[in-house]
PQR file with spaces between the fields and no chain letter, atoms N, CA, C, O and H, PARSE charges and radii, in Angstrom:
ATOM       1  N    UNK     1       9.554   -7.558    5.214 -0.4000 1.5000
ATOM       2  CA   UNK     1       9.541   -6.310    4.474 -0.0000 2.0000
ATOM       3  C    UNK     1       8.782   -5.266    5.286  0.5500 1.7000
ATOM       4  O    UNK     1       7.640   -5.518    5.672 -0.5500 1.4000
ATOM       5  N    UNK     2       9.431   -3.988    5.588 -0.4000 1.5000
ATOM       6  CA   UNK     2       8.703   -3.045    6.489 -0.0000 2.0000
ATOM       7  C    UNK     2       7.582   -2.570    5.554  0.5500 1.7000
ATOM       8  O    UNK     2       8.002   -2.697    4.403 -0.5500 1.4000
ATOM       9  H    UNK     2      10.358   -3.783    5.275  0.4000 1.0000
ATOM      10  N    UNK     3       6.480   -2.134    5.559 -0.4000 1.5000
ATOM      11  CA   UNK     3       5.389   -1.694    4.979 -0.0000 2.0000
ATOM      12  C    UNK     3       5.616   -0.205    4.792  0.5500 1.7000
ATOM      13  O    UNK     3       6.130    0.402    5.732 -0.5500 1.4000
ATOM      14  H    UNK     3       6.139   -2.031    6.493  0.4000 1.0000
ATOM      15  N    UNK     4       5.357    0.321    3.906 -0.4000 1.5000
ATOM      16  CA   UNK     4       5.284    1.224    3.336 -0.0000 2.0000
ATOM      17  C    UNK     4       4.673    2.750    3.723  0.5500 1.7000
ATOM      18  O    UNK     4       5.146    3.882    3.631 -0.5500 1.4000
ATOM      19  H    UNK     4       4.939   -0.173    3.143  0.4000 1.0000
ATOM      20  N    UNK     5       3.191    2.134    4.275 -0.4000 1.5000
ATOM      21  CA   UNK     5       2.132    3.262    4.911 -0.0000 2.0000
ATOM      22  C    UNK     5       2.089    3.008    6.208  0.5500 1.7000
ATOM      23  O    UNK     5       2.662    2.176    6.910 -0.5500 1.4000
ATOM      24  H    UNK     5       2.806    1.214    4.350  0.4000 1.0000
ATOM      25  N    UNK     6       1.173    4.013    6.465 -0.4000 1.5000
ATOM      26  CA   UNK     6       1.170    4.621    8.174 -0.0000 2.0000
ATOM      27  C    UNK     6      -0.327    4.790    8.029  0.5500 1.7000
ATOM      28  O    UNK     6      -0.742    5.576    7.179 -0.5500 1.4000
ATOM      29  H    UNK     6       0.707    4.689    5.894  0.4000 1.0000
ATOM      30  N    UNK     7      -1.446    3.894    9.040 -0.4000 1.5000
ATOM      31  CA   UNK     7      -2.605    4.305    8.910 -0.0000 2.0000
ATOM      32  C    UNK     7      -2.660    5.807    9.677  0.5500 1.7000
ATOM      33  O    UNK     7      -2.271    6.078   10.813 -0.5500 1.4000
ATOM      34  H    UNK     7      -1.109    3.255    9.732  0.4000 1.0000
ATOM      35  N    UNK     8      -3.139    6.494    8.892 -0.4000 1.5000
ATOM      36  CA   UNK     8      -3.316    7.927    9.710 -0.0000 2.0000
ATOM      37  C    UNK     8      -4.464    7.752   11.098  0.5500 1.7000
ATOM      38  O    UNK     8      -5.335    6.893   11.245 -0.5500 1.4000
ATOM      39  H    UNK     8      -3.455    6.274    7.969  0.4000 1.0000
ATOM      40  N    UNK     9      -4.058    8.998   12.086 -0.4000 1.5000
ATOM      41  CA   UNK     9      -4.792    8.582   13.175 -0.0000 2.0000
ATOM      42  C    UNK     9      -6.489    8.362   13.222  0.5500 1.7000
ATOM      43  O    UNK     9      -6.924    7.531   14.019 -0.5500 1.4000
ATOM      44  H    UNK     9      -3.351    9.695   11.967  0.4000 1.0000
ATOM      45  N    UNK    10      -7.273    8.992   12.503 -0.4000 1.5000
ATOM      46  CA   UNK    10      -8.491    8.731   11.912 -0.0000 2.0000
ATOM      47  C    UNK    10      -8.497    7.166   11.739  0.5500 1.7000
ATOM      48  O    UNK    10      -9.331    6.496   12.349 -0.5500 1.4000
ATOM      49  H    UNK    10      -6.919    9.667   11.855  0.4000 1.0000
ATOM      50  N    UNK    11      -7.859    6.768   11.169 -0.4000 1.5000
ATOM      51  CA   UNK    11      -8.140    5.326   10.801 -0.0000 2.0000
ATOM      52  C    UNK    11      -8.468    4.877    9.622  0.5500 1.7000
ATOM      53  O    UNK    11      -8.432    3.655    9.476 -0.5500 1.4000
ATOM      54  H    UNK    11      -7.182    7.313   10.674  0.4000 1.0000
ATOM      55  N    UNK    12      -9.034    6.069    8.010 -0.4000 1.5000
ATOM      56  CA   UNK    12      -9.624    5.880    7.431 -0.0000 2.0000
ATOM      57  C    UNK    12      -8.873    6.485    5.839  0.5500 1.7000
ATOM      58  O    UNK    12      -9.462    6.888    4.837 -0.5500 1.4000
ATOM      59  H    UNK    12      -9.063    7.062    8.128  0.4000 1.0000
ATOM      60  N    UNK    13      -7.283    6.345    6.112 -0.4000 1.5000
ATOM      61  CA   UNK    13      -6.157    6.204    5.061 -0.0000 2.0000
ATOM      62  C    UNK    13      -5.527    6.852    5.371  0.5500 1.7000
ATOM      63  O    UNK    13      -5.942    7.889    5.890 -0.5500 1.4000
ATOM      64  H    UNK    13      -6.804    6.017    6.926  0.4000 1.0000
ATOM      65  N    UNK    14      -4.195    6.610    5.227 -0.4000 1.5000
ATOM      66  CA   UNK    14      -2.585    6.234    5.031 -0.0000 2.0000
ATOM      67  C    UNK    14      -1.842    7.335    4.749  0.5500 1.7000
ATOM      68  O    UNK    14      -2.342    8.281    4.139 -0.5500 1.4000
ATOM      69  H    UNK    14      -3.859    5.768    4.806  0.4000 1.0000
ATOM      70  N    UNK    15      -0.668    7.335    5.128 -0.4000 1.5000
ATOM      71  CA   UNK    15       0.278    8.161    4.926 -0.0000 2.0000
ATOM      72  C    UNK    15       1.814    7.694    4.349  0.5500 1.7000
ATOM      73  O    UNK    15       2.418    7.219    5.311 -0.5500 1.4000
ATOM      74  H    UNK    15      -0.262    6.567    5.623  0.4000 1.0000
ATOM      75  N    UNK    16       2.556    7.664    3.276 -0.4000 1.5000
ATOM      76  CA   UNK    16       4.097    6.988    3.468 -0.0000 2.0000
ATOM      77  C    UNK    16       5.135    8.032    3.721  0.5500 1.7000
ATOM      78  O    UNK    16       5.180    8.995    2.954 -0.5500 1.4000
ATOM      79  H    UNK    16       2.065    8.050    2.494  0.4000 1.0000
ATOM      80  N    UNK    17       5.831    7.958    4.547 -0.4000 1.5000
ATOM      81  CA   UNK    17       6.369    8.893    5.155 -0.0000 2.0000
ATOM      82  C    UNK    17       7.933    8.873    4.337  0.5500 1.7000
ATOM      83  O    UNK    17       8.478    7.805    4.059 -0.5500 1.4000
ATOM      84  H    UNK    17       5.795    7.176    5.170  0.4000 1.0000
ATOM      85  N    UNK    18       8.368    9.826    4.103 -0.4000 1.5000
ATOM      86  CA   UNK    18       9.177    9.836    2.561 -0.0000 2.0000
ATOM      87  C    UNK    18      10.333    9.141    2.937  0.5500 1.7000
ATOM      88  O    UNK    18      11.021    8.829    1.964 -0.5500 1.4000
ATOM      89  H    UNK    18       7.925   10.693    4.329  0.4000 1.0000
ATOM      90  N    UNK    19      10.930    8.675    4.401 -0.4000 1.5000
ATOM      91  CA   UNK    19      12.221    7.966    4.487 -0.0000 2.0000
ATOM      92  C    UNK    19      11.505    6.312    4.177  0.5500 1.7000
ATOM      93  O    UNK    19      12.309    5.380    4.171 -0.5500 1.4000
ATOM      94  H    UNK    19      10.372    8.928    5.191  0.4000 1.0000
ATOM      95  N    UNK    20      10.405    6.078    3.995 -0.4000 1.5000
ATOM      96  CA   UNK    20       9.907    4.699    3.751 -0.0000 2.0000
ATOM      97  C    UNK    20       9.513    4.358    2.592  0.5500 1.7000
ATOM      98  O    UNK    20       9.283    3.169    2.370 -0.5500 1.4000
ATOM      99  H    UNK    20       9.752    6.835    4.000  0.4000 1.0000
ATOM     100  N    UNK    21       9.307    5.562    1.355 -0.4000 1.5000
ATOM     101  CA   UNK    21       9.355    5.353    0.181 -0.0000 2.0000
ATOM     102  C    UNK    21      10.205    4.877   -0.532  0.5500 1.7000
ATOM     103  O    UNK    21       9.892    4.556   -1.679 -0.5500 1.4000
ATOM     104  H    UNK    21       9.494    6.528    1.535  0.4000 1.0000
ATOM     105  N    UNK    22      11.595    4.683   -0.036 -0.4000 1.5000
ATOM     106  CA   UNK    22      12.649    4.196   -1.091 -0.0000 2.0000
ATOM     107  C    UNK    22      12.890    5.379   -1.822  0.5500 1.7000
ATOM     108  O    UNK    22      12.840    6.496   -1.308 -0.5500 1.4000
ATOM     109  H    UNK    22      11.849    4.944    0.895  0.4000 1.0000
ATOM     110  N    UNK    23      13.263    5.069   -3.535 -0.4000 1.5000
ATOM     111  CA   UNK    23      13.351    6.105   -4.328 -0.0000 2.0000
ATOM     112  C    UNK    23      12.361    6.258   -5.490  0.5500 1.7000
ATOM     113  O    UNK    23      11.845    5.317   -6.093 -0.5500 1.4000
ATOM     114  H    UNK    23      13.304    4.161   -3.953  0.4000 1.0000
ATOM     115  N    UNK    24      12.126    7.788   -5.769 -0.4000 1.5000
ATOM     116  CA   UNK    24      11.029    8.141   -6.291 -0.0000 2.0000
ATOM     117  C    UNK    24      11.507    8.943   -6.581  0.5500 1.7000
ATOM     118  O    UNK    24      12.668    9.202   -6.267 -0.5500 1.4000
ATOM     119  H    UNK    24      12.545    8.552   -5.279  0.4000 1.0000
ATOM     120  N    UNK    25      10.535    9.866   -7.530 -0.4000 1.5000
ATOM     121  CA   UNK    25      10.890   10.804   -9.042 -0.0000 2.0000
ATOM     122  C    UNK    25       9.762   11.409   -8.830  0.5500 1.7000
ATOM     123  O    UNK    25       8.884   10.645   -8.429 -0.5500 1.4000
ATOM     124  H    UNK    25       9.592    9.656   -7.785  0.4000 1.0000
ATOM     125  N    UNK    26       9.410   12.651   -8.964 -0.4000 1.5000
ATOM     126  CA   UNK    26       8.296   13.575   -9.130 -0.0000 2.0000
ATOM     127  C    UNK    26       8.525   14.036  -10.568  0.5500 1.7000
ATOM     128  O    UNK    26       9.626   14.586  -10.534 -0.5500 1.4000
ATOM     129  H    UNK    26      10.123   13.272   -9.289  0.4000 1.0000
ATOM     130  N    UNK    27       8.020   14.097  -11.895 -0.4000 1.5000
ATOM     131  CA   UNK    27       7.748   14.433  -13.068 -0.0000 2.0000
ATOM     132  C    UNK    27       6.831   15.389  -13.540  0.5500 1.7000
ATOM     133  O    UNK    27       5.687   15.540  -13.110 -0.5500 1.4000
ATOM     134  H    UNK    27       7.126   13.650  -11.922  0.4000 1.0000
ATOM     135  N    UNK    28       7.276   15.917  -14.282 -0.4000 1.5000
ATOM     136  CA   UNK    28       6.206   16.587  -15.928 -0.0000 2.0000
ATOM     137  C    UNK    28       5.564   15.414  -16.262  0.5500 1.7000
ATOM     138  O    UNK    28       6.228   14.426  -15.952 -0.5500 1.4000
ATOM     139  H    UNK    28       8.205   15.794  -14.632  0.4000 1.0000
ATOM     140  N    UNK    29       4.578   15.191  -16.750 -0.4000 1.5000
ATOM     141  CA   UNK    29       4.193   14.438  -17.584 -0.0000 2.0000
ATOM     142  C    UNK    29       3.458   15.235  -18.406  0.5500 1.7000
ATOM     143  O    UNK    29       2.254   15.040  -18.238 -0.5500 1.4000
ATOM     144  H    UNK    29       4.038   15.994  -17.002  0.4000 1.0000
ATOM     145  N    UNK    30       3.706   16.052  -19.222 -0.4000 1.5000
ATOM     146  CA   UNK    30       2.542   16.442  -20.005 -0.0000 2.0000
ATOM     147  C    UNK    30       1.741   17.857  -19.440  0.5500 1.7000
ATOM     148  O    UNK    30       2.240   18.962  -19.230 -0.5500 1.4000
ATOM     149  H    UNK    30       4.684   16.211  -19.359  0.4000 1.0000
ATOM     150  N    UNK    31       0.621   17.507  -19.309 -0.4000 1.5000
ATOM     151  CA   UNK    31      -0.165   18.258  -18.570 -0.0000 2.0000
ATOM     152  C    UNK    31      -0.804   17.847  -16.883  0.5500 1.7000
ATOM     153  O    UNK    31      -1.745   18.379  -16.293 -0.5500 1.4000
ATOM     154  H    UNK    31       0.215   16.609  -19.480  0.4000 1.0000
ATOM     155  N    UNK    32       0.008   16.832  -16.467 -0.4000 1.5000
ATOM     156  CA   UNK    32       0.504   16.685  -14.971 -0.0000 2.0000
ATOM     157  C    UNK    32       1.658   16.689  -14.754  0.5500 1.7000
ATOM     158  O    UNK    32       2.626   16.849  -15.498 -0.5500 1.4000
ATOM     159  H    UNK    32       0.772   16.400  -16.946  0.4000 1.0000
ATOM     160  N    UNK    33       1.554   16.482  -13.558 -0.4000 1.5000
ATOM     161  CA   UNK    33       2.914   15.904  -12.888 -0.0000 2.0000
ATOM     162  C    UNK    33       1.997   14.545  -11.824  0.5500 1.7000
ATOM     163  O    UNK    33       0.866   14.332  -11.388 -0.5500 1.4000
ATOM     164  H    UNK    33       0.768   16.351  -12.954  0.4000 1.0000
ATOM     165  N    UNK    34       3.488   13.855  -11.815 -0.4000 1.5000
ATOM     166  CA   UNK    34       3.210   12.416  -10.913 -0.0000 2.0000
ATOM     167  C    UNK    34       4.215   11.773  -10.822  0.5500 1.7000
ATOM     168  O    UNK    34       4.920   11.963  -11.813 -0.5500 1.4000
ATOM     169  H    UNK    34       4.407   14.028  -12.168  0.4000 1.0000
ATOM     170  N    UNK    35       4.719   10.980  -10.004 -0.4000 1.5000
ATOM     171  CA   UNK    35       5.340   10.511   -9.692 -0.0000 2.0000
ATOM     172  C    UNK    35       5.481    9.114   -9.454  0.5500 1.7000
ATOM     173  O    UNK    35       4.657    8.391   -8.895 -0.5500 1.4000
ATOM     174  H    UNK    35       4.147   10.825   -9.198  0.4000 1.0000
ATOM     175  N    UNK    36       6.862    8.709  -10.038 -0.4000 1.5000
ATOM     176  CA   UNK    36       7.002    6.811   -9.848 -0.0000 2.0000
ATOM     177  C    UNK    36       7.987    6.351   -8.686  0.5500 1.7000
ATOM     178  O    UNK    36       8.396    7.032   -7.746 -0.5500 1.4000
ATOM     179  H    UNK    36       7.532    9.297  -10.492  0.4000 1.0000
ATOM     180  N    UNK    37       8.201    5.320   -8.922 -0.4000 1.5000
ATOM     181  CA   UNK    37       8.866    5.022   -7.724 -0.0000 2.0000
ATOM     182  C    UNK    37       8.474    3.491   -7.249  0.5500 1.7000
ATOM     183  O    UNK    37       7.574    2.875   -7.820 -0.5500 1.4000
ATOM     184  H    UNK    37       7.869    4.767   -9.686  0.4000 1.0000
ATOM     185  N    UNK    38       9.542    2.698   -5.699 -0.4000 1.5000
ATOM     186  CA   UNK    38       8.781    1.644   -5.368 -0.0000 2.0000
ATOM     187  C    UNK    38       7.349    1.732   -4.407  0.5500 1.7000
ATOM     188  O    UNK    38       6.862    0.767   -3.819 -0.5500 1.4000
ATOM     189  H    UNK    38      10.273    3.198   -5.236  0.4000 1.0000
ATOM     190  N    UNK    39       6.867    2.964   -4.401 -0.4000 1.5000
ATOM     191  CA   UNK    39       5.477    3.445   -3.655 -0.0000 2.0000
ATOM     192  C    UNK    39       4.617    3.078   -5.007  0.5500 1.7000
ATOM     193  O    UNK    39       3.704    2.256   -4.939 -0.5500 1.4000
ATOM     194  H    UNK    39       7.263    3.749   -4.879  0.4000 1.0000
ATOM     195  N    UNK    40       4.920    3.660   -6.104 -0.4000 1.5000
ATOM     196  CA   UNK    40       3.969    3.479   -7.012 -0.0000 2.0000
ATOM     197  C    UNK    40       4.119    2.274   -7.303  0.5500 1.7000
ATOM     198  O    UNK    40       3.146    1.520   -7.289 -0.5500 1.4000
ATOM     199  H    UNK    40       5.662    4.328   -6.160  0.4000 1.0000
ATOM     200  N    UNK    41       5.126    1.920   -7.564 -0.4000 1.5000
ATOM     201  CA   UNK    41       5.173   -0.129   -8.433 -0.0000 2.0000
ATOM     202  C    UNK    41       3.848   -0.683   -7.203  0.5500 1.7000
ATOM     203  O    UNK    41       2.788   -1.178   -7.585 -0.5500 1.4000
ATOM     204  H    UNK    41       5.917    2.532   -7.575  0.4000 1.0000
ATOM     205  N    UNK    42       4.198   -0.468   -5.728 -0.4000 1.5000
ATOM     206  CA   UNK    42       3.432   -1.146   -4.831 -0.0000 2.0000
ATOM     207  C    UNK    42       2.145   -1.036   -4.561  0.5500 1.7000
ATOM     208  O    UNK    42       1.509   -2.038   -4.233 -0.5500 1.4000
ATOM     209  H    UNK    42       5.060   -0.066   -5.418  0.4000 1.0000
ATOM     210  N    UNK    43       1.679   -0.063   -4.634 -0.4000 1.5000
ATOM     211  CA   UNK    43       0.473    0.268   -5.074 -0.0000 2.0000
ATOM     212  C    UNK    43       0.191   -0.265   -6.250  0.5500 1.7000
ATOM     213  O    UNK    43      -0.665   -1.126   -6.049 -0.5500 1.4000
ATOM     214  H    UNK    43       2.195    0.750   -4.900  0.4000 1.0000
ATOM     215  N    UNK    44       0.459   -0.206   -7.369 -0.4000 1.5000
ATOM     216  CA   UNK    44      -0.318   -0.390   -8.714 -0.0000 2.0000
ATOM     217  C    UNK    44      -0.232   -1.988   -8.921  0.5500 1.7000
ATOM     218  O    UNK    44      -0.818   -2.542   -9.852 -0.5500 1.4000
ATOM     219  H    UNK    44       1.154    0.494   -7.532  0.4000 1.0000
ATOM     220  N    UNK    45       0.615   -2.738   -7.893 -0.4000 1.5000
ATOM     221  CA   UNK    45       0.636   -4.509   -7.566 -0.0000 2.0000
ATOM     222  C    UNK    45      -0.559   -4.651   -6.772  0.5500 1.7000
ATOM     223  O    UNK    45      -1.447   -5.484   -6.954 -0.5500 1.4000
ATOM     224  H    UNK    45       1.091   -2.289   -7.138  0.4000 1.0000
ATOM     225  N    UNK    46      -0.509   -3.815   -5.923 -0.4000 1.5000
ATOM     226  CA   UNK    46      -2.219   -3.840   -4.953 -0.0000 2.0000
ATOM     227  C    UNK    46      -3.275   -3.605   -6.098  0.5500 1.7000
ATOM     228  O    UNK    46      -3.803   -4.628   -6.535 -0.5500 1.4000
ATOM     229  H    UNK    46       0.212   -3.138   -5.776  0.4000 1.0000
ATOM     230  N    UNK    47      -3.656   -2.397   -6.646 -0.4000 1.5000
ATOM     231  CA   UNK    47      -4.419   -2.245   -7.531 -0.0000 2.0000
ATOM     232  C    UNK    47      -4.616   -3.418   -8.243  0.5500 1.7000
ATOM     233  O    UNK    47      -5.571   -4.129   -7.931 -0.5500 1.4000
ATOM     234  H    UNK    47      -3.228   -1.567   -6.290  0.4000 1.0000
ATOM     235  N    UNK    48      -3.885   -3.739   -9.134 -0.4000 1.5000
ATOM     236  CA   UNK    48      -3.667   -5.083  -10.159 -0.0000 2.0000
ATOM     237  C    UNK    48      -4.431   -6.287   -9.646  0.5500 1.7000
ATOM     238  O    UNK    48      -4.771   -7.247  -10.337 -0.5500 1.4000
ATOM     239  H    UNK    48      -3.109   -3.162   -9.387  0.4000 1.0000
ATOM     240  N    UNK    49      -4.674   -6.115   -8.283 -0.4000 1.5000
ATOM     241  CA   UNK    49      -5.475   -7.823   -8.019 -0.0000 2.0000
ATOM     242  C    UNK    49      -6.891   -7.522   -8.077  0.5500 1.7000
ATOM     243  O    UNK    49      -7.694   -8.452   -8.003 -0.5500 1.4000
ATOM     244  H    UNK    49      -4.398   -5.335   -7.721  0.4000 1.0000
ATOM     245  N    UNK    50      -7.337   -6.174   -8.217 -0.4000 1.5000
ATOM     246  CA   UNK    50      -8.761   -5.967   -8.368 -0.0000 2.0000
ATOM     247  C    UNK    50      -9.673   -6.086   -7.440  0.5500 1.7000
ATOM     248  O    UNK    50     -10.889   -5.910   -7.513 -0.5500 1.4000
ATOM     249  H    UNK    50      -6.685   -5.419   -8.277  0.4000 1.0000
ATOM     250  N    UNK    51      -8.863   -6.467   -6.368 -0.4000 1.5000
ATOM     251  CA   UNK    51      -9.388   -6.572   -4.772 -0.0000 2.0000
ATOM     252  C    UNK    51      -9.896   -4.960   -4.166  0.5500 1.7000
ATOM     253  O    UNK    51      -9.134   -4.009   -4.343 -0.5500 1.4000
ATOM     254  H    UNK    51      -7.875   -6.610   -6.308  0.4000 1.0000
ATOM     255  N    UNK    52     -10.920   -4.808   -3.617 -0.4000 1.5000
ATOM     256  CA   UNK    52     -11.269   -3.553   -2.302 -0.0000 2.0000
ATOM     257  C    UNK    52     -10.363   -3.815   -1.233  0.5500 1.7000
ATOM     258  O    UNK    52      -9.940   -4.871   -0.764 -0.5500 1.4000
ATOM     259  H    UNK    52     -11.539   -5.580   -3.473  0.4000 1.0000
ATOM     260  N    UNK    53     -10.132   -2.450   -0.916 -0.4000 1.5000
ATOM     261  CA   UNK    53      -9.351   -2.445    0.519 -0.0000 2.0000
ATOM     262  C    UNK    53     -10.430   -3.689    1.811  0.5500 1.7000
ATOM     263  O    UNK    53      -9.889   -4.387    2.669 -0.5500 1.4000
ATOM     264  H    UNK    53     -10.476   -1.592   -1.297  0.4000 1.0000
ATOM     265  N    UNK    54     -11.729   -3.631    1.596 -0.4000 1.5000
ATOM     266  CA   UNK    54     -12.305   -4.365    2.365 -0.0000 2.0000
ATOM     267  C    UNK    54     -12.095   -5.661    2.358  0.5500 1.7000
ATOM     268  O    UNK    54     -12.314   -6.350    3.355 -0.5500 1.4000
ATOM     269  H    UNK    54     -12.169   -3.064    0.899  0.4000 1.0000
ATOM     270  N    UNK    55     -11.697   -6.087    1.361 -0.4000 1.5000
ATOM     271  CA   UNK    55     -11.489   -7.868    0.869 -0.0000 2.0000
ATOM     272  C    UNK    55     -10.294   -8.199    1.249  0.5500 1.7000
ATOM     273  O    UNK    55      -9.987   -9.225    1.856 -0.5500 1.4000
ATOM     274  H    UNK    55     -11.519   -5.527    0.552  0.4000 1.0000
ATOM     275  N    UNK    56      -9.500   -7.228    0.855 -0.4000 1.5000
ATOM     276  CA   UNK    56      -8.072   -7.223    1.954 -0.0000 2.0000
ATOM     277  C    UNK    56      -8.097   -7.222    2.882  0.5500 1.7000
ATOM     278  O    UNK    56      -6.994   -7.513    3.344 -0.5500 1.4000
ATOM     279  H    UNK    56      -9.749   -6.395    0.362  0.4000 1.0000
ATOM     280  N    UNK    57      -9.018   -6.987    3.797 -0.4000 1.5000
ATOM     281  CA   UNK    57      -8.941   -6.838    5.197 -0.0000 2.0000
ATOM     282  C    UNK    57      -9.121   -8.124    5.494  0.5500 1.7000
ATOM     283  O    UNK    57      -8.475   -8.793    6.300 -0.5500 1.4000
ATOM     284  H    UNK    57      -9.915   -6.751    3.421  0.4000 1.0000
ATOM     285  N    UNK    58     -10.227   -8.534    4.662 -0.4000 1.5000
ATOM     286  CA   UNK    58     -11.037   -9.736    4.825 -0.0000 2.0000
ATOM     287  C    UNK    58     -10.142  -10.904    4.732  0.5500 1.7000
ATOM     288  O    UNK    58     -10.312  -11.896    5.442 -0.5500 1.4000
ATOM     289  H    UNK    58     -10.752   -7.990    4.007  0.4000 1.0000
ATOM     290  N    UNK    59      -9.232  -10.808    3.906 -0.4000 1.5000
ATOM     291  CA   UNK    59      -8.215  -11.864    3.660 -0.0000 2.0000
ATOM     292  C    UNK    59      -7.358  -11.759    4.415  0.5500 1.7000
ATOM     293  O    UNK    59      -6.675  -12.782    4.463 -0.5500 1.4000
ATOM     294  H    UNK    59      -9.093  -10.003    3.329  0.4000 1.0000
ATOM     295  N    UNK    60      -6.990  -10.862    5.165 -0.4000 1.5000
ATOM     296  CA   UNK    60      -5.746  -10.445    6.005 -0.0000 2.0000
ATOM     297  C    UNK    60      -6.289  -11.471    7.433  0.5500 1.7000
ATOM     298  O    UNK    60      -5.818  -12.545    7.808 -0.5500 1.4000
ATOM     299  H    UNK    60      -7.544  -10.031    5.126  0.4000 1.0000
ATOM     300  N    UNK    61      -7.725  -10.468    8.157 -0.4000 1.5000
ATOM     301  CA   UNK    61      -8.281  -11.408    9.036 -0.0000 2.0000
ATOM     302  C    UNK    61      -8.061  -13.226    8.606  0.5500 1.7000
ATOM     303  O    UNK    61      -7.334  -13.941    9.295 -0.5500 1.4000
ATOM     304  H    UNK    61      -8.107   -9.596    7.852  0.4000 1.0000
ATOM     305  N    UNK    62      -8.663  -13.648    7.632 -0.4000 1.5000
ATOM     306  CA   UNK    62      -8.450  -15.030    7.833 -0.0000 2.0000
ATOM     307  C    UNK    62      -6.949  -15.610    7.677  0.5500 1.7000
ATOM     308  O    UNK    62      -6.534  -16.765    7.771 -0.5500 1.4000
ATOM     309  H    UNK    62      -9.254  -13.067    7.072  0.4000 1.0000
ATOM     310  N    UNK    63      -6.580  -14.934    7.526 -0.4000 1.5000
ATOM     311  CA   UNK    63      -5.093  -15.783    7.154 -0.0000 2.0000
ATOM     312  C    UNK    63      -4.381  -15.547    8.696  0.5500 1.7000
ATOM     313  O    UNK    63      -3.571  -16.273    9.272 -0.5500 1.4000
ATOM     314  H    UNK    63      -6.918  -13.996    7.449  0.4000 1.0000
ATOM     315  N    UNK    64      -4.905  -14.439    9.082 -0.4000 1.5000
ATOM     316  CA   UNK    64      -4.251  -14.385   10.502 -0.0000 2.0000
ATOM     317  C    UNK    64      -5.242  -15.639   11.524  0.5500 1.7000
ATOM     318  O    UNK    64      -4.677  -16.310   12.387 -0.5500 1.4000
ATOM     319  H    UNK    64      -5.563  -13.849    8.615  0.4000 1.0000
ATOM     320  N    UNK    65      -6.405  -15.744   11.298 -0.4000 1.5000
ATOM     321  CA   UNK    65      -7.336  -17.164   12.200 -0.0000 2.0000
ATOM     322  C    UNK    65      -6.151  -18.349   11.430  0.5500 1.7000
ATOM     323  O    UNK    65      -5.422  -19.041   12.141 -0.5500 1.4000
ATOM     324  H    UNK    65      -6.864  -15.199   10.596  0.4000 1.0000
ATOM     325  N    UNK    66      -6.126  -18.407   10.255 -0.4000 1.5000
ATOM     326  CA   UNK    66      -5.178  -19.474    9.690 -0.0000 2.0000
ATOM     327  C    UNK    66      -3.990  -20.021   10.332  0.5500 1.7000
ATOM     328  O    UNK    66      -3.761  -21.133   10.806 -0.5500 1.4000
ATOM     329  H    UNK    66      -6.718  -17.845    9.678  0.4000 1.0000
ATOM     330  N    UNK    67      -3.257  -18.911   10.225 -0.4000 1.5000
ATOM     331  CA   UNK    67      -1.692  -18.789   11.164 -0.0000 2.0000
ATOM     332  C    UNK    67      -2.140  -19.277   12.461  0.5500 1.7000
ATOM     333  O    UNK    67      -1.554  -20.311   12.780 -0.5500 1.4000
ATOM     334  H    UNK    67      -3.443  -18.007    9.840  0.4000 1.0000
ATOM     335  N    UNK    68      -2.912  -18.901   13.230 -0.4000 1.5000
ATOM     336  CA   UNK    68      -3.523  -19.261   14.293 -0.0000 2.0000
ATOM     337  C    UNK    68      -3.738  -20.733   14.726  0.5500 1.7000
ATOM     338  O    UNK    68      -3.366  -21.252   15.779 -0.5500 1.4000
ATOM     339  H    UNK    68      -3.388  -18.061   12.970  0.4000 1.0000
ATOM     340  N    UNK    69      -4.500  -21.375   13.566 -0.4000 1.5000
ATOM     341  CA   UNK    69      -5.156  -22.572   13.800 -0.0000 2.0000
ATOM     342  C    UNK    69      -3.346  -23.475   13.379  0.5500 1.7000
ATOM     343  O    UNK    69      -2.947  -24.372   14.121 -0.5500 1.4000
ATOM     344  H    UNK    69      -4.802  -20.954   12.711  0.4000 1.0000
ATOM     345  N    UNK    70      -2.772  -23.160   12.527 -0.4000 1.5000
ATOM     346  CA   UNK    70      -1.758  -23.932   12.518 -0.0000 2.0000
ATOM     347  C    UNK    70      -0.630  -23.986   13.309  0.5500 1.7000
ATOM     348  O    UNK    70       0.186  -24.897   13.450 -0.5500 1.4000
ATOM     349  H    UNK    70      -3.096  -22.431   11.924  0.4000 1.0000
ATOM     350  N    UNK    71      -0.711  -22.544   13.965 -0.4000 1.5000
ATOM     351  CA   UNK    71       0.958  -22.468   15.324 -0.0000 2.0000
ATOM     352  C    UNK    71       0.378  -23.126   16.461  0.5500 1.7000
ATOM     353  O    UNK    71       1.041  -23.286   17.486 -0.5500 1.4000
ATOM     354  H    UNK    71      -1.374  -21.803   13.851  0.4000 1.0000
């Protein structure tokens, strides 16, 4: 699955560049506007584990030593 975001050149958050969003809807809601889509479902699946971007990292690193120790 191609990923979604683009770390911006800073290093210190992301960009999805709108041919990588799939399809999405910009809305009224009320007294906003916001928008859904498979950017938002994917995000709010990230959100949902209650994890920091840091713990992700953290898990990302070991699973990549993991992959490692088993290839």
């Amino acid at each position: 699955m191609q990923r979604m975001t683009i770390v911006n050149p800073h290093g210190e958050s992301y960009r999805v560049p709108l041919e990588r969003a799939g399809a999405f809807k910009v809305e009224n809601m009320g007294i906003s506007i916001g928008i859904t889509g498979a950017m938002v479902d994917k995000l709010g699946r990230y959100e949902d584990t209650g994890l920091t971007p840091e713990e992700i990292k953290r898990i990302i690193v070991e699973n990549g030593k993991l992959h490692k120790k088993i290839d």
